[in-house]
N, C-alpha and C positions, 0 to 999 in steps of 0.2 A: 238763242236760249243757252243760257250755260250747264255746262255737265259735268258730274265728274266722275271718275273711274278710279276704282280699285285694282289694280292687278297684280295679283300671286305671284314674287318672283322665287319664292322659295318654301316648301313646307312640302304637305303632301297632296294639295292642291296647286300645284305651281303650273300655272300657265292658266287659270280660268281667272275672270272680269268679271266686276261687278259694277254697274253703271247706279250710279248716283241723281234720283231728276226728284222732280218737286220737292213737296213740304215735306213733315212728319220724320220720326226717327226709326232709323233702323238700328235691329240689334244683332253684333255677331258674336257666336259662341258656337261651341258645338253641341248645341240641344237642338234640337229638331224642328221646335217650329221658329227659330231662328232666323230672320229675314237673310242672314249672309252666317251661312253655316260651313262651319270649316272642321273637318273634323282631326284634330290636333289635341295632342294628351297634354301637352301644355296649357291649352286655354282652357279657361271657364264655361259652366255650360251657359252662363251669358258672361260672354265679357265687356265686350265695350259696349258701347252707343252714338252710331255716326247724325246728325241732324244739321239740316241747312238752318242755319240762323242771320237772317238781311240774305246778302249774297255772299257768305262763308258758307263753310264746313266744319263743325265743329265735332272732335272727341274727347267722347266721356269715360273715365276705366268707371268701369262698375262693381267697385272691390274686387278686382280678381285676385286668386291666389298668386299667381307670378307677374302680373303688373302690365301696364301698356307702356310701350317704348317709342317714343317719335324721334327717328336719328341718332338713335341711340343712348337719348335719355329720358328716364323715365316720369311718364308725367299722367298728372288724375285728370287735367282737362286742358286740352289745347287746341286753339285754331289753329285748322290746313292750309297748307301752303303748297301750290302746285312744286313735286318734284320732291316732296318730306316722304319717308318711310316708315312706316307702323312698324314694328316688331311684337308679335305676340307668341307665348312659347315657340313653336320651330319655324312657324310662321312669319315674312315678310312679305308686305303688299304696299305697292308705289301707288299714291295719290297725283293723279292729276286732274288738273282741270281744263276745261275745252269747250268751244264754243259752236252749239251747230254740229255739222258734218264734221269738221275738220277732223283731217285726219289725224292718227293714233300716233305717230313718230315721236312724242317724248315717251308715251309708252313704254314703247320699244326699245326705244337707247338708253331708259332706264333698265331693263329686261339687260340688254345685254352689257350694259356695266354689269350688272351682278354676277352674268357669267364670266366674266373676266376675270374677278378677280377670285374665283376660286381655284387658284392656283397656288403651287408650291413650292417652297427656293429650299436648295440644299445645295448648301457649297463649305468649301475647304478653306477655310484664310490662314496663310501663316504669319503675318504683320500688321503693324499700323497702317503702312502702305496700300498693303491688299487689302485691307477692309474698309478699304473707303473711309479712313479717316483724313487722310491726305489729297484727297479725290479730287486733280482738276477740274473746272467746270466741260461740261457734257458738252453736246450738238444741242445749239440754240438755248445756252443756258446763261444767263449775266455774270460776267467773270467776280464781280466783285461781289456776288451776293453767295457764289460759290465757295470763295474765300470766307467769309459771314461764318458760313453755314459749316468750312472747315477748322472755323478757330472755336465755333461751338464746343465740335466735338473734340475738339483736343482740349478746352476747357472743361467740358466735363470729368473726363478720363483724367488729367488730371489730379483736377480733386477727390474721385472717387480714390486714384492710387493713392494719395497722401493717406486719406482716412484708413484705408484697408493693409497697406505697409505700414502703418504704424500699431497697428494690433497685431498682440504677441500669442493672446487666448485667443487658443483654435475655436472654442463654440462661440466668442464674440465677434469674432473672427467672419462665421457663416451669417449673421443675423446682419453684420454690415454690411455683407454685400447685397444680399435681397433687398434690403430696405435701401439700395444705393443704385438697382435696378427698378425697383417700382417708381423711384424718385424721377428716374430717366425717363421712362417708359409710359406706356398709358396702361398697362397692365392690373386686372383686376388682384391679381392671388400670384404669387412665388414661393416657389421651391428649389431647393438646393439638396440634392444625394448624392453620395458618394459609392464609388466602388469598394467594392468586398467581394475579391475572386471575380465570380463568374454573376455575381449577384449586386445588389446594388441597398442604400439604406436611405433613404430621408433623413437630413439631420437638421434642417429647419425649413419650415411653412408660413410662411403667411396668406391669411383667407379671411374675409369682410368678417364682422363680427368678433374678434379675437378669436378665430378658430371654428367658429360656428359656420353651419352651410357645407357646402358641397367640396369635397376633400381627393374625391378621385382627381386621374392625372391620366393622360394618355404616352400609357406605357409604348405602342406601338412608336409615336415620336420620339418618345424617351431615348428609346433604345438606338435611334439613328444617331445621337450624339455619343451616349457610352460608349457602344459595340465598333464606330466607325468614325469618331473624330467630327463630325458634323454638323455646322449649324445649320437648325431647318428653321422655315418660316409656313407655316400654315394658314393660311389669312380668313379660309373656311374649312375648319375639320371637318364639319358636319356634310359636308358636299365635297370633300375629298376622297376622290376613288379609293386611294390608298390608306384613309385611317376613318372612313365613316363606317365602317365597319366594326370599329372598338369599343369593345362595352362603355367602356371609361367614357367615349367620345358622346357615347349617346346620353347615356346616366345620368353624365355629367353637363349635360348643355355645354360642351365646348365648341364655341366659337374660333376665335385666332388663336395661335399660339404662335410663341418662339425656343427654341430648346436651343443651347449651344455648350459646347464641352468645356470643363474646366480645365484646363490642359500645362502642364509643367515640362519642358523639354520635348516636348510631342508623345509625352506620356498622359492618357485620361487620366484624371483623377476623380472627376466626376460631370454634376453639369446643372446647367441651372436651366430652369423652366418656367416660363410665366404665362399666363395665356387672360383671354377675355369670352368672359359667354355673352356679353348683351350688344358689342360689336361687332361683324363683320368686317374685312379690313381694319383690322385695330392698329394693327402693325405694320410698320413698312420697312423695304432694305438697308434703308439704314439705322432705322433701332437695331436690325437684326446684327447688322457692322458691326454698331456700339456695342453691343452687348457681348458680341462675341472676343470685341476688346478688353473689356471690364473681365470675362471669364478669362484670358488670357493673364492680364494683370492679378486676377484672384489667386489664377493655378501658383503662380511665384508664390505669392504673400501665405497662400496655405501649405504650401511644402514646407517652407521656412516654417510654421506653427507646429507642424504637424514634428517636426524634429527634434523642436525644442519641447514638447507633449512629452516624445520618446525620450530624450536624453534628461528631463526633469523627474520621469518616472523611473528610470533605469537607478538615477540619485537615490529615490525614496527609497528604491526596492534595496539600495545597498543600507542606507539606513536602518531600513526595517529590521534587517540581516542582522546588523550590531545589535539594534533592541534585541533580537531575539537573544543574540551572545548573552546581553547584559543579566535577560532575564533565565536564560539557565545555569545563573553565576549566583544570582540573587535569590533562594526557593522563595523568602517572604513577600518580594515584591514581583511576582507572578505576573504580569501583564498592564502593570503598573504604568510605564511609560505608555502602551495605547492608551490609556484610558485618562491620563492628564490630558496626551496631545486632546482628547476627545471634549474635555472639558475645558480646556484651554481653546479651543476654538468656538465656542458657543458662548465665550465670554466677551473673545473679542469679537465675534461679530453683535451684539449685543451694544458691545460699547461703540458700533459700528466706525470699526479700524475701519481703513484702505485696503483690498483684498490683497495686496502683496504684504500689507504687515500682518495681515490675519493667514500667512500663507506659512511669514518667518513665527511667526507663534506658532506653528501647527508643528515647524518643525523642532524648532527650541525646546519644545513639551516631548517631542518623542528622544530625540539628545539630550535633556538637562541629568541623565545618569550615565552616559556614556563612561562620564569618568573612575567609575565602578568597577570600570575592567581594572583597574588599576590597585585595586584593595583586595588585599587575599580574603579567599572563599570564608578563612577561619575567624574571621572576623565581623564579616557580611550575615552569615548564618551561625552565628553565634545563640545560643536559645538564651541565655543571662545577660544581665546588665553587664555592658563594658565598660573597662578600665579607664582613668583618663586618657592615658598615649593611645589607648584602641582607638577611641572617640577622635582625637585628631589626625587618625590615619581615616577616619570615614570623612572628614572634616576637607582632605585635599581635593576629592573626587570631583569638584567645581572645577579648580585649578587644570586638575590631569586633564577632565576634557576639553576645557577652553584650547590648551595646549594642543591634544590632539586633534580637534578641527581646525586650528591654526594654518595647519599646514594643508588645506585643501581651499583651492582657489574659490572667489565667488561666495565664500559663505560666511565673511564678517559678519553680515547684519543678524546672527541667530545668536553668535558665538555668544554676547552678552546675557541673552536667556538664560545659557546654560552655565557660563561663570556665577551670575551671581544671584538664582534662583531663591538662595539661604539668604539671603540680606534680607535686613529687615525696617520696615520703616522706620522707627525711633534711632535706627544705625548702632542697633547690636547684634547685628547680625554679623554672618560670613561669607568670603575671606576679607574683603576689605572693607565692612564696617560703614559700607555705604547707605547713607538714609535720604528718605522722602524722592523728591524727586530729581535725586541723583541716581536714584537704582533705575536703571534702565527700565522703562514701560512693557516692556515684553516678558523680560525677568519677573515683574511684580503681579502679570496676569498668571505665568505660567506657577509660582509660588500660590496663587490659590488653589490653581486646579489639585496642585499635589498637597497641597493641604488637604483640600476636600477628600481626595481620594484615599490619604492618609486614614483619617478621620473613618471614612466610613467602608475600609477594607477590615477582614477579617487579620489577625495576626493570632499565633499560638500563645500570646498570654491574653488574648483577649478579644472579644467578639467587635465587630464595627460599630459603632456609636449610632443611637438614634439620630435621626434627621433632626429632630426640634431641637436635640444638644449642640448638633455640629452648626447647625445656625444662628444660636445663641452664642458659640464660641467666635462665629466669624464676628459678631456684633460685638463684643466683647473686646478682641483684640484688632479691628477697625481703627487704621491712623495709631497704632501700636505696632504692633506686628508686619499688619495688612493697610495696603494703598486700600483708603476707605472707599473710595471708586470703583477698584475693582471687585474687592470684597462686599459692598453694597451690591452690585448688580447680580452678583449671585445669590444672594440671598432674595432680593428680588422675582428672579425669576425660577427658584427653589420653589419660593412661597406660595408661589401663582402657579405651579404644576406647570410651568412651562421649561424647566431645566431637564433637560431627558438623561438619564444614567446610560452608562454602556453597559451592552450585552454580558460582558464579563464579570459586573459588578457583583457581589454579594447578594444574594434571589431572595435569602430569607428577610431581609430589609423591604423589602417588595411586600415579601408576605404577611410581614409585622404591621402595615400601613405605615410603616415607620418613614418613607421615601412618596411625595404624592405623584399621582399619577400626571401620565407627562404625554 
């Protein structure tokens, strides 16, 4: 007669059997009158339903809330197979089948595979070498399959370096690498934090759903790679001495995990984290290899970002410095330069630039007055109309700054913004009379913004111009004055209350309705 048996190798019934004989279905959940009652906060109070159908075993999920797992995937109805594994929340029970007496021995060597492998690796690698990317083949292993299996992993690695040394932006920077470990890995969810002092931050997640679901993270692993360089491999939190004790581990249904350090000269830098709730053994030593390879390869590629972050900020911040000169040089145009670069970047990305040309517009709109420093104060804040020679001494200020950025390395591509911001499309403009699409594309976006801003700033002969006029003017002088393109898409997204004003702009425009809301 054939039989078959349930047995608990893991939950909080682990070690009791459930023997399988005749017809009819049984249900298990943890409600009470449950023919196979398990009492576990994961399951349903009926979740499945076991039934012999001919000479199978058949299971049924019965809608549960957290799902039936056979082998680790999840399914609504499936024939058993002697030696398949149910998973239901913390619960795992080994199906076998057996005929008669015979004894229980796959049982058991089921039973104690599981104990086996809730074990935990924590080691130190400092190379390709040592982490088993290079790894001759073992005792009793095929030489050539070992090979195989080492030109994988240096295939991988790899291409992962190409992708992740080729990116310069630090935050795109972290997203490739997660998404370049999930790729490797059998990993459900990845994270990447970085240190800060003595503390640590998450700077990107990925988790099923775009974000949705279960977001804890077990800090206790964590901290063996930040605090001590370490990669660990967990294969069962949940029945590790050492981390089932963590809220995180529980809350969270962690399963495997792998944490390994981001590491730049044998300094952390931080570390990445991936783990699985719905497998056991999800991971093996040598994911945990790769991956502590990949961290290692990342920790370079993010120092390098991390510096050029610092030395492109340290840039702004001297720029910002000039602005500020410029504008306690200027009383009229008060904060002028933020508030182009501000609209000057909301145009081009609109006209959806390349983020390095919406990068050199950002900074061409905070520069296109630099050269101001160069025209005396008595002239600049003069309260009457000036003279002609005044007018062509305001008239160089392109020039002086083109000049004056001249001389700092790396920064041609703005330089053009701010020489010839005054041109105008029909090429009457200034200094050199350039029109259409001769005027640099940068020049012609950052020329709206200071129009606009023109237009709708306060000045002491005169209050800022309503919105519906300054709109009309851009339409007006479109493919005149203004690249009709650029000046089309501001109006554009003026019109449609999707243009946002900066903070510093004129309030009573706001409060006139005269500007819509954004």
């Amino acid at each position: 007669m054939i039989k078959a048996t349930l047995t608990v190798v893991r939950g909080p019934n682990r070690g009791a059997r459930y023997t399988l004989e005749g017809e009819g279905a049984r249900v298990l959940g943890r409600e009470q009158n449950c023919a196979i009652r398990i009492v576990d906060r994961g399951l349903s109070r009926q979740h499945l339903k076991l039934e012999r159908v001919g000479g199978q075993f058949v299971v049924t999920d019965l809608q549960s809330s957290n799902g039936t797992f056979v082998n680790g995937k999840q399914v609504q109805e499936h024939t058993l197979r002697d030696g398949d594994v149910i998973t239901v929340g913390e619960t795992e029970l080994a199906f076998s089948v057996r005929e008669g007496e015979k004894d229980s021995a796959l049982v058991d060597l089921v039973s104690d595979l599981f104990d086996a492998t809730t074990t935990q690796v924590k080691r130190r690698f400092a190379g390709a070498a040592e982490t088993g990317i290079l790894r001759p083949a073992g005792e009793g292993e095929d030489q050539a399959d070992a090979y195989r299996k080492a030109h994988e992993r240096l295939k991988v690695l790899y291409e992962v370096g190409n992708v992740i040394n080729a990116e310069g932006d630090l935050d795109h920077l972290f997203n490739l690498v997660i998404d370049a470990i999930l790729k490797v890995t059998r990993a459900e969810r990845g994270f990447i934090v970085m240190k800060e002092g003595s503390s640590y931050r998450p700077v990107v997640r990925r988790v099923p759903g775009g974000g949705k679901g279960r977001s804890s993270i077990s800090n206790t692993i964590l901290k063996e790679s930040l605090e001590n360089g370490l990669s660990v491999l967990s294969v069962d939190a949940m029945n590790d001495d050492r981390f089932k004790s963590g809220e995180s581990v529980i809350t969270g249904r962690v399963g495997s995990v792998m944490c390994v350090p981001v590491e730049f000269h044998d300094k952390v830098l931080g570390a990445i984290y991936v783990d699985s709730s719905l497998r056991r053994a999800a991971f093996t030593e040598e994911e945990l290899e790769l991956m502590t390879a990949v961290g290692k390869e990342a920790g370079g590629a993010i120092h390098r970002a991390q510096l050029v972050r610092d030395r492109d900020e340290l840039f702004l911040g001297c720029v910002k410095a000039l602005v500020t000169a410029i504008d306690a040089k200027d009383a009229y145009t008060h904060g002028h330069s933020e508030r182009v670069a501000y609209y000057s970047v909301q145009l081009a990305e609109a006209m959806e630039l390349p983020a390095p040309e919406v990068e050199k517009v950002r900074l061409s709109a905070l520069l296109h007055d630099i050269g101001k420093i160069g025209v005396p104060e008595r002239i600049l804040n003069k309260p009457g109309r000036l003279t002609e020679q005044e007018y062509k001494v305001i008239m160089r200020h392109p020039c002086i700054g083109a000049e004056m950025l001249a001389h700092i390395r790396n920064i041609e591509g703005i330089i053009g913004g701010v020489k010839h911001h005054h041109e105008k499309w029909d090429g009457t403009g200034f200094p050199d009379g350039l029109a259409g699409e001769g005027i640099p594309l940068i020049a012609r976006v950052v020329a709206v913004a200071d129009a606009f801003d023109a237009m709708t700033s306060h000045r002491s002969y005169r209050r800022g111009l309503p919105m519906e006029l300054v709109l009309e003017e851009f339409k007006r002088y479109a493919g005149r004055q203004f690249d009709a393109r650029c000046a089309g898409v501001l109006v554009e997204l003026a019109s449609t209350g999707r243009f946002k004003m900066h903070e510093s702009a004129s309030v009573d425009l706001f409060d006139r309705g005269q500007i819509p809301a954004s």
